[in-house]
VOTIZA-815238 format. One line per field, with one value per atom (N, C-alpha, C): residue number from 1; x negated, y negated, z negated; chain; atom name. Coordinates in steps of 0.1 Angstrom, whole numbers, always signed. Each point is the difference from the previous one (the first is absolute). Layout:
! VOTIZA-815238
gutor: c(NUM	...)
c1: c(X	...)
c2: c(Y	...)
c3: c(Z	...)
palum: c(A	...)
torse: c(CA	...)
! end
This chain:
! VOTIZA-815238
gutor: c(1	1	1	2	2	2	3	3	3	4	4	4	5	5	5	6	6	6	7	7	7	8	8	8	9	9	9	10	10	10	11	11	11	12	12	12	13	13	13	14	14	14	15	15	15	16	16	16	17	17	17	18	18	18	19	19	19	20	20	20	21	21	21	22	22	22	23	23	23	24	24	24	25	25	25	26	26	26	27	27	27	28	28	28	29	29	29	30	30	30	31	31	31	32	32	32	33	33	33	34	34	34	35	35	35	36	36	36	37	37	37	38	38	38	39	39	39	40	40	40	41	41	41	42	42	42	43	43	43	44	44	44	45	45	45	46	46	46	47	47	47	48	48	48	49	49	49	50	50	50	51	51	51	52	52	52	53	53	53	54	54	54	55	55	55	56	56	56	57	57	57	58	58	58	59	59	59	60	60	60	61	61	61	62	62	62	63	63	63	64	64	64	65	65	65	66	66	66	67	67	67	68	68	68	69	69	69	70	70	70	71	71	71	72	72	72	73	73	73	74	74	74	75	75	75	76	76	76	77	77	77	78	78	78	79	79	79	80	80	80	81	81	81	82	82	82	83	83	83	84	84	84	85	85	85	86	86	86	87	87	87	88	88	88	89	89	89	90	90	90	91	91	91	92	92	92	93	93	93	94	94	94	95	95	95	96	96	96	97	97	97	98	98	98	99	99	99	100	100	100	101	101	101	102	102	102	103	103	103	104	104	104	105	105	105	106	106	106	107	107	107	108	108	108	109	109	109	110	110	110	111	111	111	112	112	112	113	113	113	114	114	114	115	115	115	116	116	116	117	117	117	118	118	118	119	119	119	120	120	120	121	121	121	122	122	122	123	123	123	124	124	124	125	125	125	126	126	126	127	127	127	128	128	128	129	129	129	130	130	130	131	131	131	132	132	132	133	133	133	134	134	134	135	135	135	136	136	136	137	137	137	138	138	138	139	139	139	140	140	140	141	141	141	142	142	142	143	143	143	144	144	144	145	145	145	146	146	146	147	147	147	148	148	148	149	149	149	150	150	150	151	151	151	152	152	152	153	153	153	154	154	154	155	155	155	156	156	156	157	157	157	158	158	158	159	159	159	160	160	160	161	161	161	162	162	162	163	163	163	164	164	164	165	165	165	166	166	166	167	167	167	168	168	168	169	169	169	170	170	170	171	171	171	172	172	172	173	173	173	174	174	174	175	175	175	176	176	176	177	177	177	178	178	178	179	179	179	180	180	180	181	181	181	182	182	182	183	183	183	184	184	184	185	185	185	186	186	186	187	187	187	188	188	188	189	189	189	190	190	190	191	191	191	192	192	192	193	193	193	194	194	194	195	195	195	196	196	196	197	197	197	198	198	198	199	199	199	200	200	200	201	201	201	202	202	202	203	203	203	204	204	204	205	205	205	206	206	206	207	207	207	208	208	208	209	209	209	210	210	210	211	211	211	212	212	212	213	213	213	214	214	214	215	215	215	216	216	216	217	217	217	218	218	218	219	219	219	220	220	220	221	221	221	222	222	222	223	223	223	224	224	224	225	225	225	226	226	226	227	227	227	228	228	228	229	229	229	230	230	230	231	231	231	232	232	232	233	233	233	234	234	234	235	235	235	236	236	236	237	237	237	238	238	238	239	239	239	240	240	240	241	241	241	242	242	242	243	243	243	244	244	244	245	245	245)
c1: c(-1144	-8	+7	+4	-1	-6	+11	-4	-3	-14	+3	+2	+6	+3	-14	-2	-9	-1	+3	+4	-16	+5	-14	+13	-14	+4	+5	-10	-2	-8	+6	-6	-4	-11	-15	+0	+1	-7	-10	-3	-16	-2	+1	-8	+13	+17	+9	+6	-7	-3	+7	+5	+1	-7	-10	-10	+2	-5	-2	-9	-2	-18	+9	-17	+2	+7	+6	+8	+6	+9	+9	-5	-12	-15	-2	+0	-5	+11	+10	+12	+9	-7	+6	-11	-13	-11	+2	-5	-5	+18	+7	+10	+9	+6	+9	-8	-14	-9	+3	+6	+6	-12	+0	-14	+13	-13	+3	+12	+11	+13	+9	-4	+10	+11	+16	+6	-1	+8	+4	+13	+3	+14	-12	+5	-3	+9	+3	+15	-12	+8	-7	+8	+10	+7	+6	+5	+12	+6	+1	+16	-12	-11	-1	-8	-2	-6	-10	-4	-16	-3	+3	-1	-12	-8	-14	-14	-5	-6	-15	-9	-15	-8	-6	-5	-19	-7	-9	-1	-8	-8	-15	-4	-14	+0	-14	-5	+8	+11	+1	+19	-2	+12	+6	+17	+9	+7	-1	+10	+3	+20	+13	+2	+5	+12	+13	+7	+14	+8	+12	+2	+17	+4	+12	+4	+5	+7	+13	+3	+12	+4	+11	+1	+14	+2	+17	+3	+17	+6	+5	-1	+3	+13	+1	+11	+11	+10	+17	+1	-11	+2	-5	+1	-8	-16	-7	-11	-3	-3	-1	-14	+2	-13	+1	-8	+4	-10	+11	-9	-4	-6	-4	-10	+9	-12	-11	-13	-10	+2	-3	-2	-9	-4	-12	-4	-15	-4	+6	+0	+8	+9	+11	+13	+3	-8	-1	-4	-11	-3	+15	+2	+11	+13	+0	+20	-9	-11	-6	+7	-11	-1	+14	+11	+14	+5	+0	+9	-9	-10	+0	+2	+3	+4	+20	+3	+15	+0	-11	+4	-2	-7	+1	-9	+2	-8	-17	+4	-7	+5	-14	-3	-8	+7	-4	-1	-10	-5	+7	+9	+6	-3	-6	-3	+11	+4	+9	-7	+12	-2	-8	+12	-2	-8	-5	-12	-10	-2	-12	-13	+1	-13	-9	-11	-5	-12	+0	-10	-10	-12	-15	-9	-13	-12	+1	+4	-1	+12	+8	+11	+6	-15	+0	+2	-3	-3	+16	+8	+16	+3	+5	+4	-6	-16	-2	+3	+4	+0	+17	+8	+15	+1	-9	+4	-7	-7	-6	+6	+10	+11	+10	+2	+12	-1	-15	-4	+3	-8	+3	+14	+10	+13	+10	-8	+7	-1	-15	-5	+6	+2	+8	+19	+1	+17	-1	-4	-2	+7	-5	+7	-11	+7	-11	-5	+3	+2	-8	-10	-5	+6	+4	+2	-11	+6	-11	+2	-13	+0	-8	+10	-6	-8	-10	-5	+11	-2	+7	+4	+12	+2	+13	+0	+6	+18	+8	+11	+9	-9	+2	-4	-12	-7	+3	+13	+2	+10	+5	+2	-2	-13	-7	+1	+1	+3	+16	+5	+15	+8	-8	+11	+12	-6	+8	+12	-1	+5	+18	+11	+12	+4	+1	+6	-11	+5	-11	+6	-1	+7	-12	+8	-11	+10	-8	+8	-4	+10	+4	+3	-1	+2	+12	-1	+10	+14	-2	+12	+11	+13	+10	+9	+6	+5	+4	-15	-4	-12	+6	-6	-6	-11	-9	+8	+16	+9	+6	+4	+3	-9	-8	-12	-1	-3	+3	+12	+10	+13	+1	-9	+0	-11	-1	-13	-12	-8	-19	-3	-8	-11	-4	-18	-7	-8	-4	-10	+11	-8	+8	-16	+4	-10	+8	-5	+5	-14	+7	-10	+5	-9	-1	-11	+6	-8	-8	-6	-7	+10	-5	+4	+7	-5	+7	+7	+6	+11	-6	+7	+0	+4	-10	+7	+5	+11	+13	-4	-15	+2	-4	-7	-11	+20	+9	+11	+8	-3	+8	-8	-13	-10	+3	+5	+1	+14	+12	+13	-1	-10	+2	-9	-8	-6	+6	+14	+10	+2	-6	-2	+19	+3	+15	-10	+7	-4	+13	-8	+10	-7	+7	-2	+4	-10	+5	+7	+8	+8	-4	+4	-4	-12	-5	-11	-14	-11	-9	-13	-7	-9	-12	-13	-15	+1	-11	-6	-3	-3	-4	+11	+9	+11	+9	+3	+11	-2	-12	-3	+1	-5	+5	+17	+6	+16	+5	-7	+8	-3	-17	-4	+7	+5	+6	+16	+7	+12	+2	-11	+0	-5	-4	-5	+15	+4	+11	+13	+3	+10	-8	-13	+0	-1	-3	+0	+15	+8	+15	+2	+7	+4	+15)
c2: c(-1360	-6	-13	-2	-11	-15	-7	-12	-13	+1	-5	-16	-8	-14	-10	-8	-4	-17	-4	-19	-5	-8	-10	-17	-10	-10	-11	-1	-5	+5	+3	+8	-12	+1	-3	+6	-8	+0	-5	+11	-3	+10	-11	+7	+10	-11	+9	+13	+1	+13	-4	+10	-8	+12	-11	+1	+4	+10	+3	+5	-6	-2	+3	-2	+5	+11	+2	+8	+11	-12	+8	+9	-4	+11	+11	-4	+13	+9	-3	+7	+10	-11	+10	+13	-6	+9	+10	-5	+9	+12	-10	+12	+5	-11	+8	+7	+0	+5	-1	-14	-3	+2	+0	-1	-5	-8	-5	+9	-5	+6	+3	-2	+5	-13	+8	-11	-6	-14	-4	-10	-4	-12	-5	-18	-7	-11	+2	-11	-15	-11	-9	-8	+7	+0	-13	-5	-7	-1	+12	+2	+11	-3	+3	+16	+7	+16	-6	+8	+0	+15	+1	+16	+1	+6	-3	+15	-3	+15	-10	+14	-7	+1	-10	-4	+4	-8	+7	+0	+5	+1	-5	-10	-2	-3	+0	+0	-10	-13	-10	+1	+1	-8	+17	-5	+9	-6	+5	-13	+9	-1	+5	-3	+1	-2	+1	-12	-1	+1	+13	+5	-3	-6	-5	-10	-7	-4	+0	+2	+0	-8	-7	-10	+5	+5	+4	-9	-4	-10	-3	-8	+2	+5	+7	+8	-13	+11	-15	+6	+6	+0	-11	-9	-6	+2	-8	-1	+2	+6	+4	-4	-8	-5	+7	+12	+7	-4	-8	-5	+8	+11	+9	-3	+5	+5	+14	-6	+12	+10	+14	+10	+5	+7	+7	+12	+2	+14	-1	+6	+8	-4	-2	-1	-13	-12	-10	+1	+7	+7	+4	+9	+7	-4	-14	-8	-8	-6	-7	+7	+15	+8	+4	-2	+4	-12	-9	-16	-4	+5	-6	+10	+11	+11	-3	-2	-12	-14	-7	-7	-17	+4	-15	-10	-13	-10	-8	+2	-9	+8	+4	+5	-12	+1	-14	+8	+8	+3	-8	-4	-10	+3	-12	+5	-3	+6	-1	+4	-14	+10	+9	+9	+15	+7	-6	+12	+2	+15	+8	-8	+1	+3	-19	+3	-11	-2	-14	-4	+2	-6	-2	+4	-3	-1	+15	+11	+14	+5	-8	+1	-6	-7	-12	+10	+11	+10	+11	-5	+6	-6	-10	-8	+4	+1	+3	+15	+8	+17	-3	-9	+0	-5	-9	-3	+12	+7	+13	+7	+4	+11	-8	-6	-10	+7	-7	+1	+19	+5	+14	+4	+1	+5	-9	-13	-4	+6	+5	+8	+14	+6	+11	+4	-12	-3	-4	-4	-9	-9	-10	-14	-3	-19	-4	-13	+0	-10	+7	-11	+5	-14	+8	-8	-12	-8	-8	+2	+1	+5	-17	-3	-12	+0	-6	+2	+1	+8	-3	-12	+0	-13	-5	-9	+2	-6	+7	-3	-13	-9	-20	+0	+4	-4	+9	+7	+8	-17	-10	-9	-5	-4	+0	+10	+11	+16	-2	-4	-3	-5	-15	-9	-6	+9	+0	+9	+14	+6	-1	-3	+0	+10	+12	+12	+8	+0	+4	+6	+21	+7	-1	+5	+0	+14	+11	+17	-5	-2	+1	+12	+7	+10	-4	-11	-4	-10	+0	-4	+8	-1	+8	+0	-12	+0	+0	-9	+0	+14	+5	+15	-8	+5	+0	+0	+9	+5	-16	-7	-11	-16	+2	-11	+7	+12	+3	+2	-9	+2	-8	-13	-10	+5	-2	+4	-10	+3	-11	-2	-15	+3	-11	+5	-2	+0	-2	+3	+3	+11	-4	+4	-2	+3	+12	+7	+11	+0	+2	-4	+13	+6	+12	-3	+1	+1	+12	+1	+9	+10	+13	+7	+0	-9	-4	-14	+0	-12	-14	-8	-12	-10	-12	-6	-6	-7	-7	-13	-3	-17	+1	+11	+2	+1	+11	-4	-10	-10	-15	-4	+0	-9	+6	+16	+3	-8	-1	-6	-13	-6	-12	-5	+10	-4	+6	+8	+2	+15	+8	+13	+4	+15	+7	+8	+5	+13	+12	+10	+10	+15	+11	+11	+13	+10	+7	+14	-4	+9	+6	+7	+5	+6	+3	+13	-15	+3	-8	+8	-6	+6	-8	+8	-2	-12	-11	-9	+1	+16	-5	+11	+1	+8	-10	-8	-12	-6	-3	-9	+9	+14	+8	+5	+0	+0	-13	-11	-14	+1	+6	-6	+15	+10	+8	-1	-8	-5	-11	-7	-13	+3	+13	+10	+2	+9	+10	-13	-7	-13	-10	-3	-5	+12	+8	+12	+4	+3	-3	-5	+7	-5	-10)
c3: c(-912	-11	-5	-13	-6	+2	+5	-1	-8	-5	-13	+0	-8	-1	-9	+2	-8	-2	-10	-5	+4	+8	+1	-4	-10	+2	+8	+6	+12	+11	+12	+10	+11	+2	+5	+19	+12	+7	+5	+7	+11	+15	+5	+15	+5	-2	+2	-10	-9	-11	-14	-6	-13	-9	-9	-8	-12	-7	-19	+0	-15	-4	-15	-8	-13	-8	-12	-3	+8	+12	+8	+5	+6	+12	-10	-9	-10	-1	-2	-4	+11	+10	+16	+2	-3	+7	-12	-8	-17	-1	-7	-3	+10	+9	+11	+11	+0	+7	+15	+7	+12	+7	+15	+9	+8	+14	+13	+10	-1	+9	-8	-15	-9	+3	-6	-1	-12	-2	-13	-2	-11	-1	-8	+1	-6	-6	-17	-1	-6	+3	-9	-11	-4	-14	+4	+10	+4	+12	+3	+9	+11	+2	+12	+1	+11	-1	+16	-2	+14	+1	+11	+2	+11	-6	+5	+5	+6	+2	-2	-8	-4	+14	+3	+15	-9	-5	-4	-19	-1	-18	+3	-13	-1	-10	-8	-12	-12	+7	-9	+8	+9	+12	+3	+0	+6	+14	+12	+11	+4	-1	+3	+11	+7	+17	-7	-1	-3	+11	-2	+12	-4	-9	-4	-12	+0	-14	-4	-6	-3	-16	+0	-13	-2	-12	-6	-5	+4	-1	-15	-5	-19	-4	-6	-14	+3	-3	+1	-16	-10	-13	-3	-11	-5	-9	+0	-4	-15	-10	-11	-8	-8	-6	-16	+1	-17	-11	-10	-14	-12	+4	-10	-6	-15	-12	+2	-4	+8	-12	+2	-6	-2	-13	-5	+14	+2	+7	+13	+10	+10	+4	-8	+4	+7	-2	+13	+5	+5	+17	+5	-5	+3	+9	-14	+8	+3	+5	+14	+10	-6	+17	+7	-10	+0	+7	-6	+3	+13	+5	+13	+11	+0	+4	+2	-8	-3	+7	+7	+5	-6	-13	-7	+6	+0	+10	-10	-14	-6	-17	-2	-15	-10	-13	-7	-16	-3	-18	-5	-9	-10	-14	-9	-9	-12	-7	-11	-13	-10	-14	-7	+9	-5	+8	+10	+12	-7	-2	-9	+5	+17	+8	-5	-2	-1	+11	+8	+12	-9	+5	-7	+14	+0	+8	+5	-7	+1	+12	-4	+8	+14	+7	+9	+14	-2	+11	+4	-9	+2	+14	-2	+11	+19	-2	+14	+0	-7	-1	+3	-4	+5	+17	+1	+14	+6	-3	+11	-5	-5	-3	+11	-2	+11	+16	+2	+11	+10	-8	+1	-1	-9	+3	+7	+6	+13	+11	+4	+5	+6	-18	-3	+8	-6	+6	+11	+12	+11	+2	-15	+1	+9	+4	+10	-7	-11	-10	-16	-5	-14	-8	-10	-15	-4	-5	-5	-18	-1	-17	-6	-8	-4	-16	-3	-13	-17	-2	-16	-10	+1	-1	-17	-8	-9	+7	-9	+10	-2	-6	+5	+11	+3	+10	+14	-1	+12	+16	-11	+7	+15	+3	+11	+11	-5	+13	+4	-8	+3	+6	-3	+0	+14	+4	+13	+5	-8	-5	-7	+3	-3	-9	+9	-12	-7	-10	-17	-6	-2	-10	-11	-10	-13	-6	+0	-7	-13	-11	-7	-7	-12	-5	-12	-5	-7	+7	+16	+8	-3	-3	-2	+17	+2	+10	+15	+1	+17	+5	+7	+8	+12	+5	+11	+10	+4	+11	-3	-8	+0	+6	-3	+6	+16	+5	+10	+13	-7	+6	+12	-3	+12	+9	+16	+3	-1	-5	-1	+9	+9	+9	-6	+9	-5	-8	-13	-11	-13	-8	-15	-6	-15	-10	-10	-5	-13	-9	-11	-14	-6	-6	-6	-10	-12	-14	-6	-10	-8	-2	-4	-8	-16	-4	-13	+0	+15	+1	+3	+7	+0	-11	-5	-14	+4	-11	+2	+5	+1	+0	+18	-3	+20	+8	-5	+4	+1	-5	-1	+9	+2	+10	+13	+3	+12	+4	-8	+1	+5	-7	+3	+15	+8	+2	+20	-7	+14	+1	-12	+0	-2	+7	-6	-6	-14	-7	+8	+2	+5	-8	+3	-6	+10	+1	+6	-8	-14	-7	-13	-4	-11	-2	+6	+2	-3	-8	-1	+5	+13	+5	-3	+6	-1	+5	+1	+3	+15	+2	+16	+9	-10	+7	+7	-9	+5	+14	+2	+14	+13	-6	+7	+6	-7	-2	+9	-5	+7	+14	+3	+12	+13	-8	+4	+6	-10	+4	+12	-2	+8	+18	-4	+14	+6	-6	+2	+8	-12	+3	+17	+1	+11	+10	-3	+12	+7	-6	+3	+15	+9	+12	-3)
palum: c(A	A	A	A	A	A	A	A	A	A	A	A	A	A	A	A	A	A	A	A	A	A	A	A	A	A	A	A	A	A	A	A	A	A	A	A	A	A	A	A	A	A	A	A	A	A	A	A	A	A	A	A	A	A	A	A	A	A	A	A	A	A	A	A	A	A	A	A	A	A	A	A	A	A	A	A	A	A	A	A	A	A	A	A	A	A	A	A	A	A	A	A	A	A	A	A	A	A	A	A	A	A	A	A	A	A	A	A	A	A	A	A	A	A	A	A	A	A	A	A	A	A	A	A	A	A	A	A	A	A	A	A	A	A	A	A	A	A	A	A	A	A	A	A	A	A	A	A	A	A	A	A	A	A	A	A	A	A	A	A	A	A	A	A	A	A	A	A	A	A	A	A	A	A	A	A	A	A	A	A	A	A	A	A	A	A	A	A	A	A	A	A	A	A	A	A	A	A	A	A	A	A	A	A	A	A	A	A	A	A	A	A	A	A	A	A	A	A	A	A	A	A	A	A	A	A	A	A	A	A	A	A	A	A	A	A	A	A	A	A	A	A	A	A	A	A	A	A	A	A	A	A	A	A	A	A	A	A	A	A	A	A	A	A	A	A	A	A	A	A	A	A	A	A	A	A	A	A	A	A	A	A	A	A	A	A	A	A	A	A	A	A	A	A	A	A	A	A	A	A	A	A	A	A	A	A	A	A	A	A	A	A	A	A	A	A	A	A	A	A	A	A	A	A	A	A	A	A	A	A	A	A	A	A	A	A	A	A	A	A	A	A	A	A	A	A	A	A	A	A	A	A	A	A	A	A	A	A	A	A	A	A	A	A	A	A	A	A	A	A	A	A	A	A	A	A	A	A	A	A	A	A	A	A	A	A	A	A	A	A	A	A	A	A	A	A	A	A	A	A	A	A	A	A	A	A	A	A	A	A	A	A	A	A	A	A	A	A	A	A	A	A	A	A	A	A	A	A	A	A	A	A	A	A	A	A	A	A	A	A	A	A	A	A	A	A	A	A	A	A	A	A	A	A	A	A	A	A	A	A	A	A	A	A	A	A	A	A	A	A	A	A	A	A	A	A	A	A	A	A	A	A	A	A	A	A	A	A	A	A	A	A	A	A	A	A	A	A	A	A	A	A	A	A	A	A	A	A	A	A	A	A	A	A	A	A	A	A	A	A	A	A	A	A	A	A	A	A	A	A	A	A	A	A	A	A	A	A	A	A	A	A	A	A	A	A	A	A	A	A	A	A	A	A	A	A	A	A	A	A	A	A	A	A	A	A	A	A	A	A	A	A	A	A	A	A	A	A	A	A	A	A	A	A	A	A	A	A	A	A	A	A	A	A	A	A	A	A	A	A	A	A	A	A	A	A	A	A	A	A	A	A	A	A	A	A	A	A	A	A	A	A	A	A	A	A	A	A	A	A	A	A	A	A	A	A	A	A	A	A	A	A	A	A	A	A	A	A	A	A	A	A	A	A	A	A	A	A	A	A	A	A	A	A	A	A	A	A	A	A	A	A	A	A	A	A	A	A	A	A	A	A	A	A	A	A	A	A	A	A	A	A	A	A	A	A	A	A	A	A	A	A	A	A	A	A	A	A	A	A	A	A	A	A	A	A	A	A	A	A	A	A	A	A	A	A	A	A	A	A	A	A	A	A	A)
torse: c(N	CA	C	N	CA	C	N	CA	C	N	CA	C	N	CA	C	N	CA	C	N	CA	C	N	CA	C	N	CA	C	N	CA	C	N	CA	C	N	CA	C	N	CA	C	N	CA	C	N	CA	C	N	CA	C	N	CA	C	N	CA	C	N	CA	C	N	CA	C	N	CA	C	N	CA	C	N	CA	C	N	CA	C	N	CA	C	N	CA	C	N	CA	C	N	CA	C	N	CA	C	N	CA	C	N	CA	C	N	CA	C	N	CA	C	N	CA	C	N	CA	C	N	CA	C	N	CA	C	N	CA	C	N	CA	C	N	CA	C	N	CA	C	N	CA	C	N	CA	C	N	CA	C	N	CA	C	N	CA	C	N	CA	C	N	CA	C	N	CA	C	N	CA	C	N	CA	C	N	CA	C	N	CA	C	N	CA	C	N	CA	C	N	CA	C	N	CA	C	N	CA	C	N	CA	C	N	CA	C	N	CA	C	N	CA	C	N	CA	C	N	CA	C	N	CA	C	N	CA	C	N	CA	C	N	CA	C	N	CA	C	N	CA	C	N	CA	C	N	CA	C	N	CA	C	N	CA	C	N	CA	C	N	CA	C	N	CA	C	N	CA	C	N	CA	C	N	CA	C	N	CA	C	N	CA	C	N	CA	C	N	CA	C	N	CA	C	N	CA	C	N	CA	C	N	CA	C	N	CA	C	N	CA	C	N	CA	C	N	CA	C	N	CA	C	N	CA	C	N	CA	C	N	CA	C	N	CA	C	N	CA	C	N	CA	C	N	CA	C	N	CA	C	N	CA	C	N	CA	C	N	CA	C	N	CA	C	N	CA	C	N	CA	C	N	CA	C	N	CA	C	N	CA	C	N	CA	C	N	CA	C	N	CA	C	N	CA	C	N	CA	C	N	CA	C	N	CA	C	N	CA	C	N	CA	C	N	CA	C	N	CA	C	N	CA	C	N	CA	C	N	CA	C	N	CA	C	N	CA	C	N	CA	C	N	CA	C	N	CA	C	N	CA	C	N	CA	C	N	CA	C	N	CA	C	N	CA	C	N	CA	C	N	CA	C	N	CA	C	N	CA	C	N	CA	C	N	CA	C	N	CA	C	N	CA	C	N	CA	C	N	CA	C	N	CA	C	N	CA	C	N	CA	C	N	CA	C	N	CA	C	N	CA	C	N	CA	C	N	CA	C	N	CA	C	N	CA	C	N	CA	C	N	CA	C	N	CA	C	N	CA	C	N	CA	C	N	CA	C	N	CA	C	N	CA	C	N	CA	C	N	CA	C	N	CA	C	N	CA	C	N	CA	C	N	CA	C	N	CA	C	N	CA	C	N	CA	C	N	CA	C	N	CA	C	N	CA	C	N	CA	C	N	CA	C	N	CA	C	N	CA	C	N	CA	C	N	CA	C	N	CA	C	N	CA	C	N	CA	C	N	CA	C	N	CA	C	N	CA	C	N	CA	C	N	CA	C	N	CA	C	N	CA	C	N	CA	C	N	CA	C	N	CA	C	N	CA	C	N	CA	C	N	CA	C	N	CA	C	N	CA	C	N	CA	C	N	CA	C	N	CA	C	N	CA	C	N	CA	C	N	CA	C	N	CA	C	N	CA	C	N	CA	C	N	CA	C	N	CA	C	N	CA	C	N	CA	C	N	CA	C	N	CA	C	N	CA	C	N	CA	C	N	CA	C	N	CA	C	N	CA	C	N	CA	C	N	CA	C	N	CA	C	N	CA	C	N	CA	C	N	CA	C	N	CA	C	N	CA	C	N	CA	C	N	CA	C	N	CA	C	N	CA	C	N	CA	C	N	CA	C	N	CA	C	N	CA	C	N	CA	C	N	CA	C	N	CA	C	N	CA	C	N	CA	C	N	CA	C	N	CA	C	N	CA	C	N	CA	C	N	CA	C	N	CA	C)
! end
């Protein structure tokens, strides 16, 4: 049988036992339909797993017997913080559910120009439906680690998530010269940021702001892809290049 994983925030002891309540109790009893002896994993979306067998079930309260932990030692990739323009419908579910499946550390909605998608009060409920997409295809991949999806943000104001941050690509569609295999030639550690624009381009001035502000414009070639193809492609290469023995 399947051992299913399941994200708690903060995991809660008592009486020796570690404790879930609310949502989680629902979600072990209700859908995974767990009972007393079942096993389970437990990640808490920073580094660590709890491999745990259900000791009892009650009306409110789940208490585990943690029978191991185990903490995976972090990526000798670097940390990837993706500046994306959100997309109409679906397809940002999608390169969420993709780019953290890839390994990305920190998702950041950037808003541009030209980004179709418009926030509003209607729209307040995206944001928690991305971090529970996260959560799940962490789950999915058996990262031991979830994404942090940060609120939608205009892309002046991506500053503050950064600033700490050294290396900054910006894909460029109108870059002619510098290729992605070029910005890649040295090896990175520690953190970078990539900025990926709208479908109808980045304007010339949001590009001078990224220039000035430490960004390389790079290009991955002639071929001009989707909005949520690109981050896919980058966060793909940046796999492959640190995976390398």
């Amino acid at each position: 049988m399947e051992i299913r994983r399941v994200f708690v925030d903060k995991l809660k002891m008592k009486n020796g036992m570690a404790l879930l309540t609310g949502p989680v109790h629902k979600y072990i009893v209700s859908v995974l339909r767990k009972a007393s002896g079942d096993r389970i994993d437990l990640i808490d979306g920073k580094g660590y797993l709890y491999r745990c067998l259900i000791n009892s079930i009650k009306s409110k309260e789940i208490y585990l017997q943690v029978l191991d932990v185990v903490h995976r030692p972090e990526d000798k990739r670097p940390k990837v913080t993706l500046c994306v323009s959100p997309i109409k419908g679906p397809r940002m579910d999608w390169l969420i559910e993709k780019a953290t499946e890839l390994g990305v550390e920190r998702i950041l909605p950037t808003i541009f120009k030209r980004t179709v998608v418009k926030f509003d009060d209607k729209e307040k409920g995206k944001c928690d439906r991305w971090k529970r997409i996260t959560i799940e295809a962490s789950r999915q991949s058996g990262r031991f680690t979830v994404p942090e999806v940060i609120e939608p943000t205009p892309l002046r104001g991506i500053m503050p998530w950064i600033e700490n941050i050294k290396t900054r690509w910006t894909l460029y569609e109108k870059e002619k010269r510098t290729m992605m295999k070029d910005v890649l030639s040295s090896r990175i550690e520690g953190e970078m940021c990539v900025v990926i624009g709208p479908e109808g381009g980045i304007d010339e001035m949001e590009v001078a702001w990224l220039k000035a502000n430490g960004f390389i414009t790079c290009t991955l070639g002639e071929n001009i892809f989707r909005t949520e193809t690109t981050p896919l492609i980058v966060l793909s290469i940046i796999l492959y290049e640190y995976s390398k023995k």
